[in-house]
C-alpha positions in Angstrom: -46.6 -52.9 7.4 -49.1 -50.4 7.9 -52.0 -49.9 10.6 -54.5 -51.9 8.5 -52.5 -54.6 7.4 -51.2 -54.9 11.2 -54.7 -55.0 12.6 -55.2 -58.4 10.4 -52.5 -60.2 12.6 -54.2 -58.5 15.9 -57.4 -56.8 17.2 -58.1 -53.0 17.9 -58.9 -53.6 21.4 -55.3 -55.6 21.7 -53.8 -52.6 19.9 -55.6 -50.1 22.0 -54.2 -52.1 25.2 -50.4 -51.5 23.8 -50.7 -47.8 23.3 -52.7 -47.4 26.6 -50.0 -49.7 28.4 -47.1 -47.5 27.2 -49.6 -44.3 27.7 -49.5 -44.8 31.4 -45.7 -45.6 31.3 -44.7 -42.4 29.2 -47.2 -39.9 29.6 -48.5 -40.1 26.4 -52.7 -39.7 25.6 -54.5 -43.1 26.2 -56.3 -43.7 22.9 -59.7 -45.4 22.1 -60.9 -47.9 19.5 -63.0 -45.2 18.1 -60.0 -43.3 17.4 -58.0 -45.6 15.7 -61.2 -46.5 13.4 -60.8 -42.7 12.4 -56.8 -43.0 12.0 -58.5 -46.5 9.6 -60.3 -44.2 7.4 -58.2 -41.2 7.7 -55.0 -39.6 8.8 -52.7 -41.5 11.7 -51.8 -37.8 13.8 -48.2 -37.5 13.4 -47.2 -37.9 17.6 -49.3 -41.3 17.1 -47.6 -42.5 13.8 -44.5 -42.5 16.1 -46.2 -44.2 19.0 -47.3 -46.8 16.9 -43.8 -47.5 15.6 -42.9 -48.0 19.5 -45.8 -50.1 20.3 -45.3 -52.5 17.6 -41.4 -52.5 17.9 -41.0 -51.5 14.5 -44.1 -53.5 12.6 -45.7 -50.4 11.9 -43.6 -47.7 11.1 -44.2 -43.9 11.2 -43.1 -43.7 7.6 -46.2 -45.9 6.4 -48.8 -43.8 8.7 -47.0 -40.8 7.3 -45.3 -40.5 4.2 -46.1 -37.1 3.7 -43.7 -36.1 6.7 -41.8 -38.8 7.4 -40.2 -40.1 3.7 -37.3 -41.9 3.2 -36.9 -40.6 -0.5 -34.1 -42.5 -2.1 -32.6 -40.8 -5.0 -31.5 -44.4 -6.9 -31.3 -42.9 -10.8 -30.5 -39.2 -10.6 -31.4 -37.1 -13.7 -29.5 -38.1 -16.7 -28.4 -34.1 -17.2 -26.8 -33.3 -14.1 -23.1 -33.0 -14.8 -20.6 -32.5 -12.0 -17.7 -30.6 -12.0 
């Protein structure tokens, strides 16, 4: 699930409350609704991508805020070409 699709099963400001919750427990940034309007729009910063996969025990995941460095490429039909051996 990613961040927009979440935010239709629960509100920003419940959201916000999560991240700022474990902010306080684990020294992390506390975060504001503005901000994850921008993340909405734009680009979920690669230390929240992870955050978010904490906060929502696993609903979001960092791979769906951030494909471009967390991929799980799977290889399932390797070129035809390659020979081994």
């Amino acid at each position: 699930m990613d961040l927009k699709a979440y935010l239709t099963t629960t509100t920003q400001s419940e959201l916000v409350e999560k991240i700022n919750k474990a902010a306080d427990q684990y020294g992390w940034r506390s975060v504001t609704q503005s901000a994850i309007s921008q993340w909405l729009s734009g680009r979920v910063p690669v230390e929240r991508a992870i955050q978010l996969e904490y906060v929502t025990d696993g609903m979001i995941t960092r791979e769906e805020c951030r494909p471009d460095i967390f991929s799980r490429r799977v290889l399932s039909n390797p070129p035809q070409d390659t020979q081994i051996g």
